[in-house]
Structures are given as structure tokens and as C-alpha cells.
Biopython code that builds the backbone (N, CA, C, O; Angstrom):
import numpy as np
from Bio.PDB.StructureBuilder import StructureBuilder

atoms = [
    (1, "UNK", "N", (107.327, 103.816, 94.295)),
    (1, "UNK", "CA", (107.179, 103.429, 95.675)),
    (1, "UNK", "C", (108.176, 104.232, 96.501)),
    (1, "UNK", "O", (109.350, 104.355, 96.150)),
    (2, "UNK", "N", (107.645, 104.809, 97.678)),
    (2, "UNK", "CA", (108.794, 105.297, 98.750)),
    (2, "UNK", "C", (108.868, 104.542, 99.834)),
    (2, "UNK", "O", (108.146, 103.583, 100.103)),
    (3, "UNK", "N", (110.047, 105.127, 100.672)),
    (3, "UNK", "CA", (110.368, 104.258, 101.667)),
    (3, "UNK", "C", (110.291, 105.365, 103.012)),
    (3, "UNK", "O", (111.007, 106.365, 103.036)),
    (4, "UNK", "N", (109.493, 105.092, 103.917)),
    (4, "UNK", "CA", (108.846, 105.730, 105.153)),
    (4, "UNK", "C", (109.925, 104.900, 106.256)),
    (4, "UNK", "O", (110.018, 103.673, 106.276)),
    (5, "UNK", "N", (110.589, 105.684, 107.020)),
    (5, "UNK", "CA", (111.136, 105.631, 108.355)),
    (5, "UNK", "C", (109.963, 105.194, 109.550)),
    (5, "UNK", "O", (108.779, 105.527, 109.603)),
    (6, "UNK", "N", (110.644, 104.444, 110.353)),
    (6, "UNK", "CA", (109.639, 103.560, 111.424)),
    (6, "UNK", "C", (110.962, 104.463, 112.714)),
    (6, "UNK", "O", (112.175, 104.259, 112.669)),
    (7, "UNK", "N", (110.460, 105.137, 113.435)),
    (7, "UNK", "CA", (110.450, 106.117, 114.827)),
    (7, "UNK", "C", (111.342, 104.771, 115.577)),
    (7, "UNK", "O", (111.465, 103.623, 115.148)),
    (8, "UNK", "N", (111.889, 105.378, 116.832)),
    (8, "UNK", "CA", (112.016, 105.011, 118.085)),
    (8, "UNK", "C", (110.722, 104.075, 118.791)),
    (8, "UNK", "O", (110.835, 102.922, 119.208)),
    (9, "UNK", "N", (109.310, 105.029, 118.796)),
    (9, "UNK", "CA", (108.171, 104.078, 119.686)),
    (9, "UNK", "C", (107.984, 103.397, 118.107)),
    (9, "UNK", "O", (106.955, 103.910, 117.668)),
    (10, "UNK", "N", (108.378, 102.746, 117.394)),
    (10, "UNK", "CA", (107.676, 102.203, 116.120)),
    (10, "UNK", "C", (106.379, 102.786, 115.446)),
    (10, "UNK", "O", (105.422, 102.070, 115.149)),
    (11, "UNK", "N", (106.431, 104.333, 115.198)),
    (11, "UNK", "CA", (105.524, 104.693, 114.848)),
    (11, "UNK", "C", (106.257, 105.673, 113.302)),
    (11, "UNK", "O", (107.321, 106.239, 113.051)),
    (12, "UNK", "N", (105.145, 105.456, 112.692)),
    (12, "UNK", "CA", (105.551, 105.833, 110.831)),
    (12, "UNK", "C", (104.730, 106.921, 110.404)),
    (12, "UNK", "O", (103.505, 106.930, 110.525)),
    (13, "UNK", "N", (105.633, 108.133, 109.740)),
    (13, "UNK", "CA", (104.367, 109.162, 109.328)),
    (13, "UNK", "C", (104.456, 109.303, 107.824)),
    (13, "UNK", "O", (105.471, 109.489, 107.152)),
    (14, "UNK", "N", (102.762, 109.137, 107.284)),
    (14, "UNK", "CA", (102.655, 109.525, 105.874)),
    (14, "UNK", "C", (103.327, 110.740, 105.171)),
    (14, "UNK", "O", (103.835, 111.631, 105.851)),
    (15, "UNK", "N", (103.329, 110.764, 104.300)),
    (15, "UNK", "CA", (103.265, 111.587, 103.382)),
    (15, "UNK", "C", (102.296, 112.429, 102.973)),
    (15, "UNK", "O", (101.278, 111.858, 102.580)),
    (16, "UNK", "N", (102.289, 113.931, 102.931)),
    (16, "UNK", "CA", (101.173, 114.528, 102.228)),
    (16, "UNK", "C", (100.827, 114.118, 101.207)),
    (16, "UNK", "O", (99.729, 114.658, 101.069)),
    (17, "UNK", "N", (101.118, 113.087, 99.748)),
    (17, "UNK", "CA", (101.358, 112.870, 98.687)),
    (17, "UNK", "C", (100.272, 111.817, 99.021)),
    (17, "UNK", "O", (99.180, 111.807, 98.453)),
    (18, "UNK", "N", (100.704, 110.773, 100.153)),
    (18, "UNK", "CA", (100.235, 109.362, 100.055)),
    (18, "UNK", "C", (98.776, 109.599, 100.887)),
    (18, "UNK", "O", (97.922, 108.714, 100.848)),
    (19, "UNK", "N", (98.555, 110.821, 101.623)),
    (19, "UNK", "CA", (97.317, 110.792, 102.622)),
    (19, "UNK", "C", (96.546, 111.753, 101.350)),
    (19, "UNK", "O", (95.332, 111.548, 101.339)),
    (20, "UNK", "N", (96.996, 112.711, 100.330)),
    (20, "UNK", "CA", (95.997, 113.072, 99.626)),
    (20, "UNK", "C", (95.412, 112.152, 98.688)),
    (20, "UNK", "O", (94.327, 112.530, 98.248)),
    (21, "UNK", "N", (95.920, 110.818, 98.175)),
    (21, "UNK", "CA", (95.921, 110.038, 97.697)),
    (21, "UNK", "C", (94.941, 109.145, 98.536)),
    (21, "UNK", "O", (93.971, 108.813, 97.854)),
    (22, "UNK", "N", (94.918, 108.738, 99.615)),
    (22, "UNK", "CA", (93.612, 108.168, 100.222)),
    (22, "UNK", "C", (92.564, 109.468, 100.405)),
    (22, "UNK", "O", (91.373, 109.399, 100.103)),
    (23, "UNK", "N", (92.912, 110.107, 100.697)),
    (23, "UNK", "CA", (91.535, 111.271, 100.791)),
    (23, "UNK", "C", (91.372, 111.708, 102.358)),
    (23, "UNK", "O", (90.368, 112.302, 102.753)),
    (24, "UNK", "N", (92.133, 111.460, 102.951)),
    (24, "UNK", "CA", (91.964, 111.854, 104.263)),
    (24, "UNK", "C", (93.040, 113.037, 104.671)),
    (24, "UNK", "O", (94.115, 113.284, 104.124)),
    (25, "UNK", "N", (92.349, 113.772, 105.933)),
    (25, "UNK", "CA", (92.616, 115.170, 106.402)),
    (25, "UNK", "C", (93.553, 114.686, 107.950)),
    (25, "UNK", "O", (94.111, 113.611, 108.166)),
    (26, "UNK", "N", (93.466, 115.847, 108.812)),
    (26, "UNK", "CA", (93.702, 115.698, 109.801)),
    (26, "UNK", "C", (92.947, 115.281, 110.554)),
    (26, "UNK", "O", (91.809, 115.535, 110.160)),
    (27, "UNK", "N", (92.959, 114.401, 112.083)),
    (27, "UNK", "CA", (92.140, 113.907, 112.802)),
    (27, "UNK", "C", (91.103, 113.087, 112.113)),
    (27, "UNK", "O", (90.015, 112.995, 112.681)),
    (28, "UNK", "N", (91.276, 112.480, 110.979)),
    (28, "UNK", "CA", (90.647, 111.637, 110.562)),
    (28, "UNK", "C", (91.218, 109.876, 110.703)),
    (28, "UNK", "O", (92.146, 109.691, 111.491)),
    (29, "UNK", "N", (90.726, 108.805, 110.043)),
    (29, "UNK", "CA", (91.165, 107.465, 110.641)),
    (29, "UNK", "C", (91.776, 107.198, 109.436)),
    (29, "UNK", "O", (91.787, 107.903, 108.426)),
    (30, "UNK", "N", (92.296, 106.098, 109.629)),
    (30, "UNK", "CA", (92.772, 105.271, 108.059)),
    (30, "UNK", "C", (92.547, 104.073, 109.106)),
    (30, "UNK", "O", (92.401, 104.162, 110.325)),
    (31, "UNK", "N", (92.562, 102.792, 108.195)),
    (31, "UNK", "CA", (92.312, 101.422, 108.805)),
    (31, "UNK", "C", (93.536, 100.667, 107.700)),
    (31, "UNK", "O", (93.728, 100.762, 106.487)),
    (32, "UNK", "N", (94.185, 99.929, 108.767)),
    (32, "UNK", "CA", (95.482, 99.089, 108.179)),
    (32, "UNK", "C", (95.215, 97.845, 108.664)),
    (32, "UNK", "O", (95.079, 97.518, 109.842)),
    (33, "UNK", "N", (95.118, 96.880, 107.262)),
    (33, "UNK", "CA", (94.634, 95.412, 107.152)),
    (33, "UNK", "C", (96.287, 94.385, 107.403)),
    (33, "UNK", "O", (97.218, 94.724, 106.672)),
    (34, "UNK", "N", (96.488, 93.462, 108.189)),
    (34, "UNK", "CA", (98.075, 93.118, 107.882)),
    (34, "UNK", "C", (97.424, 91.447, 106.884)),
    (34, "UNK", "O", (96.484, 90.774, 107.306)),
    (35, "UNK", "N", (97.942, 91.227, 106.020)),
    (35, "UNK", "CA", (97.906, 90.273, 104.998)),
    (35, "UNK", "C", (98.731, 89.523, 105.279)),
    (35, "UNK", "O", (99.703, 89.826, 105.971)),
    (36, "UNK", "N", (98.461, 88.092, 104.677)),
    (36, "UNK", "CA", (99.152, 86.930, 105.261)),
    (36, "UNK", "C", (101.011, 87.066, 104.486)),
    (36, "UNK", "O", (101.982, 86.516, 105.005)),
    (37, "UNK", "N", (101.068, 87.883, 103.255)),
    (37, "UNK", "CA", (102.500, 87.517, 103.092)),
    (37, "UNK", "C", (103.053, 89.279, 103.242)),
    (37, "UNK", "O", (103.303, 90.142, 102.400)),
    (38, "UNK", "N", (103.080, 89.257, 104.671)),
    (38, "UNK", "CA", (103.785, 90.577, 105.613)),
    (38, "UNK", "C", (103.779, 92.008, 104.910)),
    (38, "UNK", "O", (104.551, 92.943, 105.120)),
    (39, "UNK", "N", (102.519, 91.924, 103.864)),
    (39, "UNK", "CA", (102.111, 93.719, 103.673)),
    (39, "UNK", "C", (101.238, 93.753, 104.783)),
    (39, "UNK", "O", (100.943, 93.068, 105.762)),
    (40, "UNK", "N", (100.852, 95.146, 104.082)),
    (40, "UNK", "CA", (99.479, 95.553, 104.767)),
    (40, "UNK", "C", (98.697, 96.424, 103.819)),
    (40, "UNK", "O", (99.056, 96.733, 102.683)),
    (41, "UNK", "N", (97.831, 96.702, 104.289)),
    (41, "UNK", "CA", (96.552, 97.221, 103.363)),
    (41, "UNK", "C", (96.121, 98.789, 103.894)),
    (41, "UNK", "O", (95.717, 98.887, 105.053)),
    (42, "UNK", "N", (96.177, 99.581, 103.344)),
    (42, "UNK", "CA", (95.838, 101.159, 104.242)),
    (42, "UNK", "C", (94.917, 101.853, 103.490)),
    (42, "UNK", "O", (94.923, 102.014, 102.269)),
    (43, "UNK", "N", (94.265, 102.184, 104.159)),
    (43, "UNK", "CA", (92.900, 102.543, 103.288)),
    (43, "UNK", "C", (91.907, 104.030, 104.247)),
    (43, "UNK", "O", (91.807, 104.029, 105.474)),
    (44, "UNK", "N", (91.527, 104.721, 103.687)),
    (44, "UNK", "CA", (90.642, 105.566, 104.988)),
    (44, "UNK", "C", (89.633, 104.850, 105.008)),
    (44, "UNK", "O", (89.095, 104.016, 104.279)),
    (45, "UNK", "N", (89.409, 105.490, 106.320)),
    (45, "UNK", "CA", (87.845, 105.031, 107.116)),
    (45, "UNK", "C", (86.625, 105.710, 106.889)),
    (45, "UNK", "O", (86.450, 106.477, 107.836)),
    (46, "UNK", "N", (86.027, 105.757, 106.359)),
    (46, "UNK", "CA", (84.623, 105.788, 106.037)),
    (46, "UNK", "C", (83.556, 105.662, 106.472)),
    (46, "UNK", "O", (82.935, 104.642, 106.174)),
    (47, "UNK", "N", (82.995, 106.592, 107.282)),
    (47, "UNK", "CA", (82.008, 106.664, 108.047)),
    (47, "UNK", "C", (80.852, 105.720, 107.281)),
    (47, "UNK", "O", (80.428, 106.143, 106.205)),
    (48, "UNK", "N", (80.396, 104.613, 107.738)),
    (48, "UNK", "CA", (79.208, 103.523, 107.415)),
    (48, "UNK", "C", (77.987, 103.871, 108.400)),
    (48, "UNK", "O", (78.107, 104.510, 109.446)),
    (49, "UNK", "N", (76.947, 103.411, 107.954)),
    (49, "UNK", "CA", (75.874, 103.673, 108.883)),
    (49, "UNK", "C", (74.743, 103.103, 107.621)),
    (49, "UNK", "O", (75.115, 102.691, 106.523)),
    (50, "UNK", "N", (73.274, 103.197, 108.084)),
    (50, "UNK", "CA", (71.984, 102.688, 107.572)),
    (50, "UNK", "C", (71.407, 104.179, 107.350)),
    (50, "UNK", "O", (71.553, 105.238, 107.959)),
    (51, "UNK", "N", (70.516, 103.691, 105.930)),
    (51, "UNK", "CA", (69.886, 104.873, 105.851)),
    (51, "UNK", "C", (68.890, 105.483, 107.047)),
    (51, "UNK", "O", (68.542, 106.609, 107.404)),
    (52, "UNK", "N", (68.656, 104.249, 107.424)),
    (52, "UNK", "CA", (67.350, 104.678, 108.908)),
    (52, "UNK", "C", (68.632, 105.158, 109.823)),
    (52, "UNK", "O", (68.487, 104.906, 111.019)),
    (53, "UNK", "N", (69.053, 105.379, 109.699)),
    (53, "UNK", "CA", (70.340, 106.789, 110.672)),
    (53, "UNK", "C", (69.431, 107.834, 110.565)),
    (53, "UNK", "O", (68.643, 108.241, 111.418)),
    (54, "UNK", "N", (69.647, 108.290, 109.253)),
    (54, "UNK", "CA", (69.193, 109.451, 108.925)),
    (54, "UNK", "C", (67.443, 109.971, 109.320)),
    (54, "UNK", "O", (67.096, 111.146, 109.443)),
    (55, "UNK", "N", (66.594, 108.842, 109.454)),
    (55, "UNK", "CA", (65.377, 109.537, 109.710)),
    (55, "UNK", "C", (64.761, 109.919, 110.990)),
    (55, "UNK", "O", (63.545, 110.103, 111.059)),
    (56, "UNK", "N", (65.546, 110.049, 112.019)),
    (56, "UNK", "CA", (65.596, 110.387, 113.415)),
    (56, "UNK", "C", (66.421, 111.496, 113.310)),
    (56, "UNK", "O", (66.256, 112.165, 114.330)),
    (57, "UNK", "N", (67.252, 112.029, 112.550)),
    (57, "UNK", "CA", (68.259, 113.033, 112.615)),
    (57, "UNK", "C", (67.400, 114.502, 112.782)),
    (57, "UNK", "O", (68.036, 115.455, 113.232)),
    (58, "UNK", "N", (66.091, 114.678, 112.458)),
    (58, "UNK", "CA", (65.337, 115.879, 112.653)),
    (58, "UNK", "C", (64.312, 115.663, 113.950)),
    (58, "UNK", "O", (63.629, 116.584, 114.400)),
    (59, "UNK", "N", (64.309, 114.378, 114.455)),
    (59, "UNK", "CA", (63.269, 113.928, 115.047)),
    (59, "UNK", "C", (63.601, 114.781, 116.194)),
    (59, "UNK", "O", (64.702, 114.706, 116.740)),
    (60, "UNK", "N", (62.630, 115.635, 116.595)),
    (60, "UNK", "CA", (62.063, 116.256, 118.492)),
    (60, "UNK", "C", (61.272, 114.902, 119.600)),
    (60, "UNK", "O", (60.406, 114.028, 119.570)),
    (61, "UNK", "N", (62.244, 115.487, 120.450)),
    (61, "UNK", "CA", (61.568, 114.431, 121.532)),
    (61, "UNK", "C", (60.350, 114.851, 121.792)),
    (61, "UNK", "O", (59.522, 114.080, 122.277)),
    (62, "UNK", "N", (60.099, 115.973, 121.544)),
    (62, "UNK", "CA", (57.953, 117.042, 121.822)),
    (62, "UNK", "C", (58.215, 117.938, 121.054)),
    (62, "UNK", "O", (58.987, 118.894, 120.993)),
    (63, "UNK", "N", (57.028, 117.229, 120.153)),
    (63, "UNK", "CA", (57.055, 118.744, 118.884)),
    (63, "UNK", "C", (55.717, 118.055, 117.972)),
    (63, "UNK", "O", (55.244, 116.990, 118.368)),
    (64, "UNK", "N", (55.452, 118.373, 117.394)),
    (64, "UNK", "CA", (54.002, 117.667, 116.641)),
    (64, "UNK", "C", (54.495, 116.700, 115.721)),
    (64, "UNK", "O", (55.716, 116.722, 115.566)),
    (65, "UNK", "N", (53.816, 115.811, 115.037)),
    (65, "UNK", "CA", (54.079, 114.526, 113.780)),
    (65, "UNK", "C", (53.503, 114.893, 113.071)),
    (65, "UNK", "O", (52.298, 114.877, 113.320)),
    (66, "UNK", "N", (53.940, 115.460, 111.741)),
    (66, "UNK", "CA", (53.233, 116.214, 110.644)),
    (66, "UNK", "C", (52.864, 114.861, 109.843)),
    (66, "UNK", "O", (53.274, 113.851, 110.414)),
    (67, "UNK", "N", (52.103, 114.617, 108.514)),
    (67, "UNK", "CA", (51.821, 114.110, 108.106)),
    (67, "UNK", "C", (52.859, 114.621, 106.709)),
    (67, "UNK", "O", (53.519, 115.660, 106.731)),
    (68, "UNK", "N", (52.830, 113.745, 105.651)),
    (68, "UNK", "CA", (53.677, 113.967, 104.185)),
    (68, "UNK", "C", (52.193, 114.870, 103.872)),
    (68, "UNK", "O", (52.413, 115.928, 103.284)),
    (69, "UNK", "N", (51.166, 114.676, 104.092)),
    (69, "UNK", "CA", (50.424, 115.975, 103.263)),
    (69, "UNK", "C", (50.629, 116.935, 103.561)),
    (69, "UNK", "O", (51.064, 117.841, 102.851)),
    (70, "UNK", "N", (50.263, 116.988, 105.121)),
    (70, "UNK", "CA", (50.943, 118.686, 105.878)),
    (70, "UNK", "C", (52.709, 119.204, 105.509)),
    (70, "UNK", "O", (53.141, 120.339, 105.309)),
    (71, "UNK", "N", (53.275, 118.177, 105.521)),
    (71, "UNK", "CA", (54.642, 118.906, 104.870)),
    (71, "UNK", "C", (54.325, 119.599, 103.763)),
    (71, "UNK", "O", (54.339, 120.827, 103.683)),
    (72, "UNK", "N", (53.955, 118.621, 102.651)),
    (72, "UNK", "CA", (53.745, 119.490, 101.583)),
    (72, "UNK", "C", (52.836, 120.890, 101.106)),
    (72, "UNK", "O", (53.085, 121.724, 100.235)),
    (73, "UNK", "N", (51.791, 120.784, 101.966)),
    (73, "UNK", "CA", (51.000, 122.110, 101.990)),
    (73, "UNK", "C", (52.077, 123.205, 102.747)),
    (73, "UNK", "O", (52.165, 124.361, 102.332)),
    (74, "UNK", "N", (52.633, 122.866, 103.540)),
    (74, "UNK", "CA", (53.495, 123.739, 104.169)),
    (74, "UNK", "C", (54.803, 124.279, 103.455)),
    (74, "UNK", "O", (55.347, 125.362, 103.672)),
    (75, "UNK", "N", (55.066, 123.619, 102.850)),
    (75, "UNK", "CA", (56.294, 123.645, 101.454)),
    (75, "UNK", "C", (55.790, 124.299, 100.316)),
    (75, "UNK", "O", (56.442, 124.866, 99.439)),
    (76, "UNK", "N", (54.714, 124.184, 100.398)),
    (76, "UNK", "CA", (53.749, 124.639, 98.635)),
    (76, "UNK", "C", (53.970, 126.058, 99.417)),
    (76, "UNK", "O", (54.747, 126.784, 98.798)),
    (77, "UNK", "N", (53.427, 126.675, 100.735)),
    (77, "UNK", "CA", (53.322, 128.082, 100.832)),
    (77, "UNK", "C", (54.678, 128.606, 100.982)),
    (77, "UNK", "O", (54.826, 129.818, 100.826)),
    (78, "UNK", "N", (55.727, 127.853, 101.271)),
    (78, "UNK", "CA", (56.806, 128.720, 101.458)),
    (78, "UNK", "C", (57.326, 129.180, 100.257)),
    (78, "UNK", "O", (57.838, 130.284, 100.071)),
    (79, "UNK", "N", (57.158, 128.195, 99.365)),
    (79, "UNK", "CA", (57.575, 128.351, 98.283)),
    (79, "UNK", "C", (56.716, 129.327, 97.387)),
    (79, "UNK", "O", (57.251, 129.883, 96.428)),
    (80, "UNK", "N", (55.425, 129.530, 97.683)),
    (80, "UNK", "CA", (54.196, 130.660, 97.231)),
    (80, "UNK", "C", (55.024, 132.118, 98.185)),
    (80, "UNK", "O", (54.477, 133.155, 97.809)),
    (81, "UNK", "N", (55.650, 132.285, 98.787)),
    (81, "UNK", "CA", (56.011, 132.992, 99.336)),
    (81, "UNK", "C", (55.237, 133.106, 100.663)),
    (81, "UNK", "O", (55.681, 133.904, 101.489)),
    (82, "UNK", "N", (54.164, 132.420, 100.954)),
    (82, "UNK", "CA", (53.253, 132.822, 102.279)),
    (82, "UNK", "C", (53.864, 131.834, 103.829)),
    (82, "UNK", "O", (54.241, 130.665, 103.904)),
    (83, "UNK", "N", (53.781, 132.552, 104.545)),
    (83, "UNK", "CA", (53.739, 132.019, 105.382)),
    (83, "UNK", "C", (53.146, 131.225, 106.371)),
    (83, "UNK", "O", (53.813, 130.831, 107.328)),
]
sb = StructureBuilder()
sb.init_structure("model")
sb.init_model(0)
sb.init_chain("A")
sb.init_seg("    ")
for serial, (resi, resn, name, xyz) in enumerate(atoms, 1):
    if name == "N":
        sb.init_residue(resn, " ", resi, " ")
    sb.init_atom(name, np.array(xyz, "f"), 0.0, 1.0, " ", f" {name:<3s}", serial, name[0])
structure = sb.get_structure()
């Protein structure tokens, strides 16, 4: 265990040791839990979301609605090399 200095404005800086150890970079979050007998809990933040996030992520506001057959005929030729 180490012991981290608390600043003038009460502010504390990690360790490269202890932030590679959660997995987080620069400009990223960590989330600190305070527990009832005066720890706390520090953990990174982890972008959460629903898979239905993801199926609007290609979506055009005007552009055509292919069908899963037309994808795939269209995938079969790219992959045939045709265009």
C-alpha cells in the first residue's frame, strides 16, 4: 500500500503504477464510491450503453433500406471481386 499526499485545494494525484492498474489513460474518468467505514472505492469508468446503440450507428437520415438479402448479394460480389 502507498500513501498519496492530499494538495492545498484537497486534491490527490495517482500514480502511474495505480492508474495502469485500473486501466485508464489520460482524460479518461475513474468513479470513487465513499463506503460507510471511511474508504472509498476507485474504479474506471466504463463506457455502458445497449446493444440497440449500436444499430443506428450506420443509419443515414436519406439513403435507401437495404434488405439482409440485398446486403448479402452485395457482399457475395465484393467478395467475388465484382462490383
Amino acid at each position: 500500500m502507498g500513501t498519496l499526499t492530499i494538495t492545498a485545494k484537497g486534491q490527490v494525484t495517482l500514480r502511474k503504477d495505480i492508474l495502469k492498474h485500473l486501466g485508464v489513460h489520460p482524460g479518461e474518468k475513474i468513479l470513487v464510491d465513499k463506503l460507510r467505514d471511511g474508504r472509498i472505492e476507485v474504479r474506471a469508468a466504463r463506457p455502458v450503453g445497449n446493444i440497440s446503440d449500436a444499430f443506428n450507428l450506420l443509419k443515414r437520415a436519406k439513403g435507401p433500406c437495404l434488405s439482409i438479402e440485398q446486403i448479402n448479394r452485395i457482399a457475395a460480389r465484393g467478395w467475388a471481386g465484382k462490383s
